[in-house]
Backbone as CSV, one residue per row, in Angstrom:
resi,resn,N_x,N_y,N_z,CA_x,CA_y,CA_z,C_x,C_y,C_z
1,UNK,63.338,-10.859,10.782,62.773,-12.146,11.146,63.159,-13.173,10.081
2,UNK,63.891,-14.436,10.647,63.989,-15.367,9.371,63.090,-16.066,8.862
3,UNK,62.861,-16.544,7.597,61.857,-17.333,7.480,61.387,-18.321,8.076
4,UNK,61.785,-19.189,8.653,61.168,-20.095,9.522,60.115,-19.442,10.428
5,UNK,61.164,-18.198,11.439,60.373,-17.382,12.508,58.744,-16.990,11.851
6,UNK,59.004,-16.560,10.962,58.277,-15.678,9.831,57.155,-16.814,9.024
7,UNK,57.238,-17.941,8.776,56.241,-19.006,8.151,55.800,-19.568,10.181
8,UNK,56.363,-19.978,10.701,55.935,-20.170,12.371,54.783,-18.975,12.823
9,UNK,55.332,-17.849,12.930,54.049,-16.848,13.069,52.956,-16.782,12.155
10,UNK,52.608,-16.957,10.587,51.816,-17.439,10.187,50.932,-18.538,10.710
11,UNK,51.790,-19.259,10.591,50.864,-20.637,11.126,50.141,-20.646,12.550
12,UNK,51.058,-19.886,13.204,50.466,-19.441,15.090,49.021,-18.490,14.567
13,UNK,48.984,-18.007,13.887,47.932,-16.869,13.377,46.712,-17.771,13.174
14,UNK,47.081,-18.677,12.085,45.715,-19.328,12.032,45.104,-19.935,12.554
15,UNK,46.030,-21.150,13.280,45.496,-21.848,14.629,44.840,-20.644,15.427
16,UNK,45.478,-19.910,16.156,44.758,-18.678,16.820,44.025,-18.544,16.345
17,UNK,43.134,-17.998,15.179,41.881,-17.471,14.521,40.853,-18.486,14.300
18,UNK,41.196,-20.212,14.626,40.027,-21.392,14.757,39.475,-21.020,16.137
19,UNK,38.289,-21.869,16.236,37.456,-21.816,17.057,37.955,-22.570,18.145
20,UNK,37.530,-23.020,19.666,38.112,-23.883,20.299,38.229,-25.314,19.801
21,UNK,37.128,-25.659,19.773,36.706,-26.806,18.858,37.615,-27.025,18.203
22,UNK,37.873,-26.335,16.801,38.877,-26.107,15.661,40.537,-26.514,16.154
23,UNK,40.805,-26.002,17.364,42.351,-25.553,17.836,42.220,-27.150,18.375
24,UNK,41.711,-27.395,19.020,41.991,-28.839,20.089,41.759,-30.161,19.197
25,UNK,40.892,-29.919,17.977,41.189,-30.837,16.893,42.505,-30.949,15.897
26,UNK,42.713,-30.064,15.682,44.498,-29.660,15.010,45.273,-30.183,15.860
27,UNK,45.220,-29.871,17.115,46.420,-29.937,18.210,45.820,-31.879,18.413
28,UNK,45.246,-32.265,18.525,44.756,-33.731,18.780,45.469,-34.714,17.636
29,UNK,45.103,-33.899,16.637,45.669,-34.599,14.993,47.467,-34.341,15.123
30,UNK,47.826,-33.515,15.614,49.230,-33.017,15.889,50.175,-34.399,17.070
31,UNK,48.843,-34.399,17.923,49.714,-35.104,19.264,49.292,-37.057,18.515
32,UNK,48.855,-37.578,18.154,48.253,-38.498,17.242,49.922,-38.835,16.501
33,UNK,50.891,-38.402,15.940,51.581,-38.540,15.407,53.009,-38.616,16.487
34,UNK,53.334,-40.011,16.633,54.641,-40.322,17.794,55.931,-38.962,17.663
35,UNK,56.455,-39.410,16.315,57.339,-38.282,16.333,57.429,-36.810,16.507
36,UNK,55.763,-35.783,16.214,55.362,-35.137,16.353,55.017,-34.617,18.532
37,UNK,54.631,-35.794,18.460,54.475,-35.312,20.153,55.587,-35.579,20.810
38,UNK,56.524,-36.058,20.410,58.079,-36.099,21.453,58.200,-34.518,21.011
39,UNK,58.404,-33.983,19.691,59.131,-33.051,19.819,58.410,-32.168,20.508
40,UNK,57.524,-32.260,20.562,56.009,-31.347,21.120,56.798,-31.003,22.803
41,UNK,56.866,-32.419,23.491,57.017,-32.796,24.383,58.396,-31.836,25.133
42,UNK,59.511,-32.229,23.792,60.427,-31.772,24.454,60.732,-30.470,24.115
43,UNK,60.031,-29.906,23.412,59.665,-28.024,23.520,59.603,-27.829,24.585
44,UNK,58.504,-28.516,25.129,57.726,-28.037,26.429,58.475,-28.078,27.687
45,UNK,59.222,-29.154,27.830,60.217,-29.742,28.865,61.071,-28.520,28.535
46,UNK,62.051,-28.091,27.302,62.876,-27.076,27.232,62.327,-25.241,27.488
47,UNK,60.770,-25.529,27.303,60.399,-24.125,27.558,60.382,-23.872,29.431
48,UNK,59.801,-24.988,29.928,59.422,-25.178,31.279,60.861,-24.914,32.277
49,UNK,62.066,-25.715,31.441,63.315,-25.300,32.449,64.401,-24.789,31.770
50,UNK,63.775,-23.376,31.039,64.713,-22.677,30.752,65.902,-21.812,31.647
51,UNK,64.892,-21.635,33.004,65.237,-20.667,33.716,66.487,-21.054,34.526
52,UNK,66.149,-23.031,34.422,67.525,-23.735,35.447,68.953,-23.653,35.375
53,UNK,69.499,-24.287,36.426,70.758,-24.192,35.737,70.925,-25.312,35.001
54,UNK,72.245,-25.149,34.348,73.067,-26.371,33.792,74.310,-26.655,33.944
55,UNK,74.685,-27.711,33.570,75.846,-28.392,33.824,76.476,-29.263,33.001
56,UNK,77.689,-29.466,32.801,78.345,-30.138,31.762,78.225,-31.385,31.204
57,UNK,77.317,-31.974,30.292,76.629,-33.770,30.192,77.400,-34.736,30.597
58,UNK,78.734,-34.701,30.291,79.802,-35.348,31.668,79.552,-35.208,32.447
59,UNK,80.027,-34.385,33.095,79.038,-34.247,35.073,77.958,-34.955,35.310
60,UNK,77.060,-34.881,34.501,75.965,-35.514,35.186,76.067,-36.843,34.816
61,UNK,76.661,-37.306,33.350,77.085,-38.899,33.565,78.271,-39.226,34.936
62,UNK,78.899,-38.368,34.800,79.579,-39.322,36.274,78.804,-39.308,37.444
63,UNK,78.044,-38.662,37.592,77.284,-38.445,38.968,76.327,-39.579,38.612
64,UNK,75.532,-39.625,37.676,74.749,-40.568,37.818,75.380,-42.145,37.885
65,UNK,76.318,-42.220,37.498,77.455,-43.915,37.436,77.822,-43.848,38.461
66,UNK,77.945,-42.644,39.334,78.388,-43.441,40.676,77.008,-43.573,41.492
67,UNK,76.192,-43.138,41.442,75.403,-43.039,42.181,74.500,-44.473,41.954
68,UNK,75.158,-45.015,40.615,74.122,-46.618,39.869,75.727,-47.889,40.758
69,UNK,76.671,-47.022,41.482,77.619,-48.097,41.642,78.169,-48.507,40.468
70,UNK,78.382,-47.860,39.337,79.090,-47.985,38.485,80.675,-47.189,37.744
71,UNK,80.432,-46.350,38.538,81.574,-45.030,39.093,83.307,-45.708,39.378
């Protein structure tokens, strides 16, 4: 396990071991901070469509320029 993985599971430990109360105040103080909740955000977005497909970021810029009539 690398350290990051390895200081991350720590920290998952303790949050886990607060009370509810405890967890939704951390996580409140967490989302409170702009830069903090994008990345939050886009964890979540990347955990949610892991399963999709993908496609080449070209591709989808040309598809979307033609589709704006800019193609």
């Amino acid at each position: 396990m690398k350290a990051v993985e390895s200081r991350a599971e720590i920290y998952l430990m303790a949050l886990q071991s607060l009370s509810k109360a405890e967890r939704e105040a951390v996580i409140a103080r967490l989302l409170e901070d702009a830069k903090l909740r994008e990345d939050i955000l886009d964890l979540m977005t990347m955990q949610q469509r892991q399963g999709e497909l993908s496609r080449p970021f070209r591709e989808y810029l040309t598809e979307t320029r033609k589709r704006a009539g800019k193609g």
